[in-house]
C-alpha positions as CSV (number, residue, x, y, z in Angstrom):
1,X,-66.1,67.0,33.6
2,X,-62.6,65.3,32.6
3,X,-61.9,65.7,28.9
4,X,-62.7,62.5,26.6
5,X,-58.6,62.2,26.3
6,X,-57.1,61.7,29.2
7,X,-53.9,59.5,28.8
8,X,-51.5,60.7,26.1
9,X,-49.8,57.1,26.6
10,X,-50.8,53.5,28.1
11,X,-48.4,50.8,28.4
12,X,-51.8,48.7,28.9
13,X,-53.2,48.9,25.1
14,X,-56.1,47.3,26.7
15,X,-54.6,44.2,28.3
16,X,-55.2,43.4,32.4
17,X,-51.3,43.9,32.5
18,X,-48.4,45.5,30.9
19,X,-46.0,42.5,30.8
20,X,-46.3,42.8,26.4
21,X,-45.1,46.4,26.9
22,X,-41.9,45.2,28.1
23,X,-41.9,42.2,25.8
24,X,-42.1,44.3,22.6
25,X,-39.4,47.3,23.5
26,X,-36.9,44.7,24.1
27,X,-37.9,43.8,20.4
28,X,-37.8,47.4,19.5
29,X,-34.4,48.2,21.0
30,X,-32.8,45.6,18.4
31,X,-34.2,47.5,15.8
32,X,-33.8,50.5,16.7
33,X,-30.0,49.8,17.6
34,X,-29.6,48.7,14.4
35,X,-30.8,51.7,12.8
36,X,-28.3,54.2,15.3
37,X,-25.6,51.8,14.6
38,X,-25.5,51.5,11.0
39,X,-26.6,55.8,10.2
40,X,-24.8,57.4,13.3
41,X,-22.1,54.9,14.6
42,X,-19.4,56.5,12.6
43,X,-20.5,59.7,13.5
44,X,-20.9,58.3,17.5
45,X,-17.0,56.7,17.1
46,X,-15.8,60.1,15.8
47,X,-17.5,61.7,18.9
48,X,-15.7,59.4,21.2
49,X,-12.5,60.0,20.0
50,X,-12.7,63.6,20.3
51,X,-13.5,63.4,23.8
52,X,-11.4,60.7,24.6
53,X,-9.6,62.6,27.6
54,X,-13.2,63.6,28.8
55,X,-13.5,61.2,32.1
56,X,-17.4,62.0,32.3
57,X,-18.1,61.4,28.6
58,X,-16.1,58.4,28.7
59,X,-18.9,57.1,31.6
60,X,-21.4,57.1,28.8
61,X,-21.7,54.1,26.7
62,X,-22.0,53.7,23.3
63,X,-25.6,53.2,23.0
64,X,-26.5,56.1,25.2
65,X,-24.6,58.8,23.2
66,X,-26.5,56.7,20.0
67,X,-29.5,58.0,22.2
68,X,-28.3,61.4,22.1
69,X,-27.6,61.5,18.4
70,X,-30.9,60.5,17.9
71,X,-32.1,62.7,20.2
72,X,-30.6,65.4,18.2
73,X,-32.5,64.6,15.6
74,X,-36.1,64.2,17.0
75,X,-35.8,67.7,18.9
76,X,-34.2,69.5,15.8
77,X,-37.8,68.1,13.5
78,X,-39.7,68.7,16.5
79,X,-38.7,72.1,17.3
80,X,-36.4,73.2,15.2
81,X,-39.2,75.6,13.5
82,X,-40.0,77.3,16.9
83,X,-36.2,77.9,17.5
84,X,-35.5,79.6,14.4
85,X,-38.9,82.2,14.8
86,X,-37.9,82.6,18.8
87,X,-36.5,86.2,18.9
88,X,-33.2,86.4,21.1
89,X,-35.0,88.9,23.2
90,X,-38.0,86.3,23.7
91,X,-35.3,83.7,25.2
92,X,-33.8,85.9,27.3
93,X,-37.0,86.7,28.9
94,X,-38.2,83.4,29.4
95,X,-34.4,82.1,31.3
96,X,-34.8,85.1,33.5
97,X,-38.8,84.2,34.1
98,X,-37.3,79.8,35.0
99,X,-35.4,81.3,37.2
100,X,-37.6,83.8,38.8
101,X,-40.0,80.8,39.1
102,X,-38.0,78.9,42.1
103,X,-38.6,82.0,44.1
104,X,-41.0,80.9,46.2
105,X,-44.7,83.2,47.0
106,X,-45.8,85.4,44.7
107,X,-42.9,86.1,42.7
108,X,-42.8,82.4,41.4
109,X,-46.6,82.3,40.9
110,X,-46.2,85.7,38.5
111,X,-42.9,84.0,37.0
112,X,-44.8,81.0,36.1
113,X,-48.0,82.8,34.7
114,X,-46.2,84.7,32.5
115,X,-44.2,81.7,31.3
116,X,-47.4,79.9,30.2
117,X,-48.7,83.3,28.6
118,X,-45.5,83.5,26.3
119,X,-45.2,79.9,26.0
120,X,-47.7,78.1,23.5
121,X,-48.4,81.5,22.0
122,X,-44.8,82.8,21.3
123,X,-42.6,80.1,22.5
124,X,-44.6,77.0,20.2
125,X,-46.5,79.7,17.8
126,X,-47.5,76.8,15.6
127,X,-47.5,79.4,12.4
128,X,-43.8,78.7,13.1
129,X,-44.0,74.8,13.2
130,X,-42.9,74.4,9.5
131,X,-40.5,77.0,9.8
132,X,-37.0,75.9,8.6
133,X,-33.9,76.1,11.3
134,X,-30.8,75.2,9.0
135,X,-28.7,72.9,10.1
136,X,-25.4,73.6,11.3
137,X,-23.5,75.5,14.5
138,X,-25.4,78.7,14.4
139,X,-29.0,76.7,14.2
140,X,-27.5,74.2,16.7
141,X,-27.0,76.8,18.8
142,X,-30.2,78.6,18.4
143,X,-31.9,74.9,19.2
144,X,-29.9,74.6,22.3
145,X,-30.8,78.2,23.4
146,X,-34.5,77.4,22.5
147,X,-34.3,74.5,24.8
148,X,-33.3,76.0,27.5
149,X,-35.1,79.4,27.4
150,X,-38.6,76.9,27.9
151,X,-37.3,75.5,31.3
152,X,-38.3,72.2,30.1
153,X,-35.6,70.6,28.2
154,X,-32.4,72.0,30.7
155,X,-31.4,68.5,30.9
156,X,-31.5,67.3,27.8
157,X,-30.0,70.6,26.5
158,X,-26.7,69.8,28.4
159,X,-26.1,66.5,26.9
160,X,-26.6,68.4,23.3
161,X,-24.3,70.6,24.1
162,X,-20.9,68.4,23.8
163,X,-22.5,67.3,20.4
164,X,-22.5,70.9,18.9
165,X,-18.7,71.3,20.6
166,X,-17.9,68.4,19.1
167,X,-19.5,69.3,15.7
168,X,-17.6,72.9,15.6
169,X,-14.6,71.6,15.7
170,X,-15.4,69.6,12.7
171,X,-16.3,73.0,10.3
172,X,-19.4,74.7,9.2
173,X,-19.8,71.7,5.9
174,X,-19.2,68.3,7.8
175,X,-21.8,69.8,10.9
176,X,-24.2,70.4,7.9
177,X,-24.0,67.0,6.6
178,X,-24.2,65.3,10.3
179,X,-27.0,67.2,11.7
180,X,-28.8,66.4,8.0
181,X,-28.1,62.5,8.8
182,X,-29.3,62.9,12.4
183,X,-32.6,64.3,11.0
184,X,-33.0,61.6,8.9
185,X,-32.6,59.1,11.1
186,X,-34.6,60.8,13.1
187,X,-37.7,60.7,10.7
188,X,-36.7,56.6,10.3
189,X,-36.8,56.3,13.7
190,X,-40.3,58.3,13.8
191,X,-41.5,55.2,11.2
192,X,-40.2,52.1,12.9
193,X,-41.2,53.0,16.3
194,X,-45.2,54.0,15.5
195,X,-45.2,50.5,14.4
196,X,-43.3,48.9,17.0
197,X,-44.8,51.0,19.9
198,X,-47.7,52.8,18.5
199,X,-50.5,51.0,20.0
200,X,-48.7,52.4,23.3
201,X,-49.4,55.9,22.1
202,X,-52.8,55.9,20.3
203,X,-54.3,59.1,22.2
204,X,-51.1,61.0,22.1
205,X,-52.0,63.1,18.7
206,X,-55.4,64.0,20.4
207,X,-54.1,65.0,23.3
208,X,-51.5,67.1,21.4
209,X,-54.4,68.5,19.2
210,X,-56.2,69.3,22.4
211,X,-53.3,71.1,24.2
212,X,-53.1,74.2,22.3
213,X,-57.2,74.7,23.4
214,X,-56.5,73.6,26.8
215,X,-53.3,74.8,28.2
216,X,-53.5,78.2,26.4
217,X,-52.1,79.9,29.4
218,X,-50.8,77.4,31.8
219,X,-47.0,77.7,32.2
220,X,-47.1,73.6,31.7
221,X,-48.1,73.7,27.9
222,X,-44.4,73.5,26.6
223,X,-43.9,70.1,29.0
224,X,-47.0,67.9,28.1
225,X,-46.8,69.2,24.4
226,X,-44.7,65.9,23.2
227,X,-45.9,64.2,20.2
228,X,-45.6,60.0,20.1
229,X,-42.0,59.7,18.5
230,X,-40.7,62.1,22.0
231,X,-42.9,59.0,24.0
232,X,-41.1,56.4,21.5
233,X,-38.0,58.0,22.6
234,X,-38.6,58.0,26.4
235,X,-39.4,54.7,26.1
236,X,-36.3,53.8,24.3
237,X,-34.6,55.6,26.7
238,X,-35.5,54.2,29.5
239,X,-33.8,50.1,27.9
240,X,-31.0,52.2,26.8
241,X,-30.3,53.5,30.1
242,X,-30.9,50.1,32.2
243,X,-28.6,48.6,30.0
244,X,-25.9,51.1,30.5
245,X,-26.1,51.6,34.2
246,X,-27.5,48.1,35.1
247,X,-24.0,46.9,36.6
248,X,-23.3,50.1,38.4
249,X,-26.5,49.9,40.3
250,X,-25.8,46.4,40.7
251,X,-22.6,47.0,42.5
252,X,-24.5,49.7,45.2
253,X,-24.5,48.9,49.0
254,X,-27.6,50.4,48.8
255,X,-30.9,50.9,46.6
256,X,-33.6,53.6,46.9
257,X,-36.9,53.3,45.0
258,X,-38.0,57.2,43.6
259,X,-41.6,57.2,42.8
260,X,-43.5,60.7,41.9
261,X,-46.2,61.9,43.8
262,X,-48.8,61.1,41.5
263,X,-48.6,57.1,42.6
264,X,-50.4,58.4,45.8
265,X,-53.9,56.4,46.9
266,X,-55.3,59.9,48.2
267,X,-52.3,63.1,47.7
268,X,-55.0,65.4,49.8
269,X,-54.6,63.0,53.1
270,X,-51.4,61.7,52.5
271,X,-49.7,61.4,55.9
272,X,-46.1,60.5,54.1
273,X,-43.5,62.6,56.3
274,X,-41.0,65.0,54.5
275,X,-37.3,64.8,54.5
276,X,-34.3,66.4,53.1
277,X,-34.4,63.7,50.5
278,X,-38.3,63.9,49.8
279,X,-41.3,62.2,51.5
280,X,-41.4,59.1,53.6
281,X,-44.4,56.8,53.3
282,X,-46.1,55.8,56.6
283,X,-48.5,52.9,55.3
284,X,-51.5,55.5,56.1
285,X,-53.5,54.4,52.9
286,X,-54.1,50.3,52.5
287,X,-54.9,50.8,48.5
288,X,-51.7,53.1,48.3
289,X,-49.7,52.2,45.5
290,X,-46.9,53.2,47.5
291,X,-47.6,51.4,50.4
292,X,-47.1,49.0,48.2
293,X,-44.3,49.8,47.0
294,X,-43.0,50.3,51.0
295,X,-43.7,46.9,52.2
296,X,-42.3,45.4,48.7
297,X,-39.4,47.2,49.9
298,X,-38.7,46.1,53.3
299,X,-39.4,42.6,52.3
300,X,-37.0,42.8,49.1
301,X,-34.2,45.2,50.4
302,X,-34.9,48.9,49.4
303,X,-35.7,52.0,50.2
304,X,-39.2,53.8,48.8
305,X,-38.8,57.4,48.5
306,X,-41.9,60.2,46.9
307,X,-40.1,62.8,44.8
308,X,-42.0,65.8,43.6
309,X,-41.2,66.9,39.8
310,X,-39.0,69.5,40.7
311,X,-36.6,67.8,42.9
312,X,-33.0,67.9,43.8
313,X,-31.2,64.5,42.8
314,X,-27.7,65.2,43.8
315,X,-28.6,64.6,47.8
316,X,-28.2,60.5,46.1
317,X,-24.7,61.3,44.4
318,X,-21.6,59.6,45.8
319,X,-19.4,61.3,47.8
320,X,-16.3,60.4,50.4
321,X,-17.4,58.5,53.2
322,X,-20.8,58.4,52.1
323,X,-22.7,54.7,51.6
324,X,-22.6,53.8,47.7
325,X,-26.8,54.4,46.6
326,X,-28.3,53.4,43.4
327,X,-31.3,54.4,42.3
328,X,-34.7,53.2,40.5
329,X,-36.7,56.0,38.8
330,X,-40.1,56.4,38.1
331,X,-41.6,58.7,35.7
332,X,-43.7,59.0,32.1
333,X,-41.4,58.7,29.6
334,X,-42.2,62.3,28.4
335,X,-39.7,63.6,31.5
336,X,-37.8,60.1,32.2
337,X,-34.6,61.2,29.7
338,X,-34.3,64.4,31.9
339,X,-34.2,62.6,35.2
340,X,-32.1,59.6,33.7
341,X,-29.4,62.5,32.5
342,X,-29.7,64.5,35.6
343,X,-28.9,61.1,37.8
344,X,-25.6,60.4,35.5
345,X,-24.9,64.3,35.4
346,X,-24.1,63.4,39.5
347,X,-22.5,60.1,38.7
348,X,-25.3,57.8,40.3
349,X,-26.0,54.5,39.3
350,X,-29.6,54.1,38.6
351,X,-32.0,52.1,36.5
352,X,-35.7,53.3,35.5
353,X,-39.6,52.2,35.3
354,X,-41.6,53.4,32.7
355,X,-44.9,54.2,34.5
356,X,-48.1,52.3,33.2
357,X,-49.9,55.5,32.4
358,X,-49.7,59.4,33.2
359,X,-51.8,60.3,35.6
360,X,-51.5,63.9,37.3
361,X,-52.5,67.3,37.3
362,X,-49.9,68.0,34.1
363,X,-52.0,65.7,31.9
364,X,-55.0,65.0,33.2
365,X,-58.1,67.4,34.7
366,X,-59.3,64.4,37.4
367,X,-56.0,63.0,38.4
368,X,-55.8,59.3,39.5
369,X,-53.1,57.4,41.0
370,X,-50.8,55.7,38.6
371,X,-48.9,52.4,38.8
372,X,-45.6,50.3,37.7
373,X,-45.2,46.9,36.5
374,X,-43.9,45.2,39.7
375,X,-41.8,42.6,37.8
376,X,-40.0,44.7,36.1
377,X,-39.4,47.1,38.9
378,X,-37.8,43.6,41.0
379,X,-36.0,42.6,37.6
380,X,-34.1,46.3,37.8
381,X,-33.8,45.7,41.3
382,X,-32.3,42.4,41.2
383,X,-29.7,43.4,38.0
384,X,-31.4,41.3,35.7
385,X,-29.0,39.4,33.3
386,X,-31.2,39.6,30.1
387,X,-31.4,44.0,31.3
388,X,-27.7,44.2,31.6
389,X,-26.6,43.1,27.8
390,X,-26.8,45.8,25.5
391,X,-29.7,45.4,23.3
392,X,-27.9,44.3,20.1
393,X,-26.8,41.2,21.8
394,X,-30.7,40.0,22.0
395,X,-31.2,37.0,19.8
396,X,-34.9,38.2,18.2
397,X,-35.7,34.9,16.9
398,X,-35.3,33.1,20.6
399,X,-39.0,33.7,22.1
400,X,-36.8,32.4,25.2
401,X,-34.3,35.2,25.0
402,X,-36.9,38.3,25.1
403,X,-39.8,36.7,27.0
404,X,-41.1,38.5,30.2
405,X,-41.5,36.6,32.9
C-alpha cells in the first residue's frame, strides 16, 4: 500500500494545469533577486574580480553565482550540523564506498547498502541537526568535504569550492563575516519563498518527517531528504539558469530534449532502444509521455532523449568538428542544480523544465509517470524573449510582462 504522502512537491497545487506555477516564479525571481542583490552583490562583485582571469568563471553570470552565494547559505543551515559531527574517518569511508558503488555486480550492490546503513544514521544523525559548524575556512571546508563524502551533492560541491578559495584569500575575519551574511540571507530567503512558492511544497515536511522511518537503510535517504527552501531553491534555479544560458542554447545548430526515465507510460515494457547517449523512444506506448514528447519533437525540430539519473552529460559537450548541441533538462528540482552545473561544468548550452511532480522509485513506493508543462518546454525551445532577460528587468506591476501564455 503506497504511503498517504507521496509527492514531496506539485507544481499543480490543485489546478488542471501548471501554467500559475510558471506565472508566480517569474514573480518570485524579482524578489528574490532583489534580496541576492542588495545582501550578497558586493560580496558576488568582489568574487568576480578575484577571478577575473578565470575564463570558466567568467562564463557564469551574475545571477547564477548570486545563486551560488545563496546556495552557500541554505546548505551551510541545512547541513552544516551534520558536517561538524561527521568524523574524518566517517567521510573517508563513505568517498571510497561512491566510488565503489559504479562497480557494477555485487560490489556496487554491497557499496550502496552500506552507504544507506551509514547514511541517515551517521551521515544525517539528526541528534547532530542543531549542532553548530562555525563559520569560516576550516567549517567551509568541513561542509564541502561533508558534501561530497554523501555522493549526492558532488556537483554542487564543486561550484562551492571557488567560493571558499575565494574567501581564503580574504583571511580567517572577513570569511566569518561573509559566510554569517550568506546564512542570513539564507534564512530570508527560507521566508520569502514559503510564501511565494509554498503552496508548491505543502507535503514536503511530511515527507521529510517520514523519511527517517522509511529510508532507514536505503542508500537514497541522503538524496530525497531535502526540506522545502532546497525545492524553493531548485525552482529558483532552474529561472536563474534559463536566463543565463537562454542565448547560448539559442545560438545551437542543434537541440536535444533530456527527459528521465520516470516520464515512461509503462518502464517494465518500454521498447526505447539504448545508445551511447541514452535511450531512443520508438512510439511503442500511445499514452507515453514521451511519445509525446518524440512526435512534439519531430514536428517542432528536436531531438528526445531518456537519461537515467546517473548519466554521463559530457557525450553533449562541444568539441572540434562536432555539431554545436544545446540542451533542455528535465528533472525535480531537488537534483535540477546538479544537472544544470554538471551541463556548464562541460560548457553546454542548455535550458531546464521543472517537472510537474516527482514520480519514481526515489520518492514514491508505486511509481507513476510524471509530466512537463509543454508550453514552457516550446517557450525554452523557442528562446523565449521574456526567459532570456535577467529577472530584475521584469516589470512586476505589468500583468502583460509576467503572464504565461
Amino acid at each position: 500500500m503506497a504511503s498517504p504522502v507521496t509527492k514531496p512537491y506539485s507544481l499543480f497545487a490543485g489546478e488542471n494545469n501548471t501554467d500559475t506555477y510558471y506565472h508566480d516564479i517569474r514573480i518570485f525571481s524579482v524578489k528574490a533577486l532583489n534580496l541576492l542583490e542588495e545582501n550578497l552583490g558586493s560580496l558576488t562583485d568582489a568574487l568576480i574580480r578575484f577571478y577575473h582571469e578565470d575564463a570558466e568563471i567568467a562564463s557564469y553570470s551574475r545571477e547564477e553565482l548570486l545563486l551560488e552565494a545563496l546556495m552557500t547559505g541554505v546548505y551551510w543551515n541545512r547541513y552544516g550540523g551534520y558536517a561538524q559531527e561527521s568524523s574524518e574517518a566517517l567521510m573517508d569511508i563513505m568517498k571510497q564506498l561512491s566510488v565503489l558503488r559504479k562497480v557494477p555486480g555485487q560490489t556496487g550492490k554491497s557499496a550502496d547498502e552500506a552507504r544507506g546503513i551509514l547514511g541517515l544514521q551517521m551521515m544525517e544523525n539528526p541528534e547532530h541537526e542543531n549542532s553548530f559548524l562555525l563559520p569560516g575556512i576550516q567549517g567551509f571546508e568541513k561542509l564541502i568535504s561533508w558534501m561530497e563524502a554523501t555522493g549526492e551533492f558532488h556537483r554542487e560541491a564543486r561550484q562551492l569550492t571557488k567560493w571558499m578559495h575565494f574567501l581564503k584569500d580574504t583571511g580567517d575575519g572577513f570569511a566569518f563575516i561573509c559566510i554569517c551574511l550568506m546564512r542570513n540571507v539564507a534564512s530570508q530567503f527560507s521566508v520569502i519563498s514559503q510564501e511565494a512558492l509554498g503552496k508548491y511544497t505543502r507535503e514536503t515536511e511530511q515527507f521529510h518527517k517520514n523519511v527517517r522511518r522509511k529510508y532507514a537503510k536505503r542508500e537514497d535517504g541522503i538524496s530525497v531528504n531535502r526540506n522545502s527552501t532546497e525545492y524553493h531553491l531548485g525552482m529558483l534555479g532552474a529561472y536563474l539558469i534559463n536566463d543565463a544560458n537562454c542565448r547560448a542554447f539559442s545560438d545551437s545548430e542543434e537541440k536535444v530534449l533530456l527527459v528521465p526515465g520516470c516520464m515512461k507510460g509503462d518502464a517494465v515494457n518500454c521498447k526505447a532502444v539504448k545508445t551511447s547517449c541514452g535511450e531512443h523512444c520508438t512510439l511503442c506506448a500511445e499514452k507515453c509521455q514521451v511519445n509525446h514528447l518524440t512526435k512534439l519533437g519531430k514536428s517542432n525540430g528536436f531531438e528526445v532523449m531518456i537519461l537515467k539519473h546517473s548519466s554521463d552529460l559530457s557525450v553533449w559537450a562541444p568539441s572540434p568538428g562536432k555539431i554545436k548541441t544545446g540542451v533542455v533538462g528535465v528533472a525535480c528540482p531537488a537534483t535540477l542544480l546538479a544537472g544544470g552545473f554538471e551541463l556548464k561544468h562541460h560548457n553546454i548550452p542548455a535550458q531546464c523544465v521543472v517537472l510537474d511532480h516527482c514520480g519514481c522509485h526515489h520518492w514514491m513506493d508505486n511509481p507513476v509517470s510524471t509530466s512537463l508543462n509543454i508550453k514552457e518546454l516550446l517557450r525554452r525551445m523557442e528562446g523565449d524573449a521574456t526567459g532570456c532577460c535577467t529577472a530584475r528587468q521584469i516589470n512586476i506591476n505589468s500583468e502583460e510582462s509576467i503572464e504565461v501564455a
